[in-house]
C-alpha positions in Angstrom: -10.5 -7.9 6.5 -10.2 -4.9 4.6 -8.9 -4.7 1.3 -9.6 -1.4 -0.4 -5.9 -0.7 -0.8 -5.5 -4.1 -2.5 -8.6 -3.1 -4.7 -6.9 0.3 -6.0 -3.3 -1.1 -6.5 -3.0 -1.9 -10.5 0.1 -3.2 -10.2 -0.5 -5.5 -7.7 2.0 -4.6 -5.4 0.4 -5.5 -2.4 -0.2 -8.7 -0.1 -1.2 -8.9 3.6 1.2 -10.2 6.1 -1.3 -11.2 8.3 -4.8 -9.8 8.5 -4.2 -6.2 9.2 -0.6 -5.9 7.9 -0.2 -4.6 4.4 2.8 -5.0 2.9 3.9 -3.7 -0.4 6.3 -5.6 -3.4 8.3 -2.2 -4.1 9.4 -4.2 -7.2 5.9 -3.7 -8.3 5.2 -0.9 -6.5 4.8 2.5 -9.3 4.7 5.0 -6.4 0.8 5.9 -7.7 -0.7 6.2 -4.2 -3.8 5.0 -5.1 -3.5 2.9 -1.8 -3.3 5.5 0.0 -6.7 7.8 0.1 -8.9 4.4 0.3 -7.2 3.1 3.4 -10.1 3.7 6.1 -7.7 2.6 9.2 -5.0 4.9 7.7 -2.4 1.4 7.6 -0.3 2.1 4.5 2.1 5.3 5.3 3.2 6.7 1.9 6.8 8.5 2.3 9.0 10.2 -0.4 12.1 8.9 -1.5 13.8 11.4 1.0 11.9 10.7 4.0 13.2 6.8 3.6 16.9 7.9 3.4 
């Protein structure tokens, strides 16, 4: 199991589903994206506030 993403995140915004399925706490989340560039299998999709409405 990976966990490169859950390596970068400071705030500790994210817990695994099940073994390949990220999921982030946007509670926590600060919208940093350093989860996103060390993600090897490309699993978290980072989207602007825009793109979600």
């Amino acid at each position: 199991m990976c966990s490169s993403c859950v390596d970068a995140c400071e705030e500790k915004a994210i817990n695994f589903f099940s073994l390949f399925r990220p999921t982030i706490d946007m509670n926590k989340c600060s919208g940093c994206g350093f989860c996103y560039s060390p993600c090897p299998p490309y699993a978290i999709k980072y989207k602007t506030l825009k793109e979600k409405l």
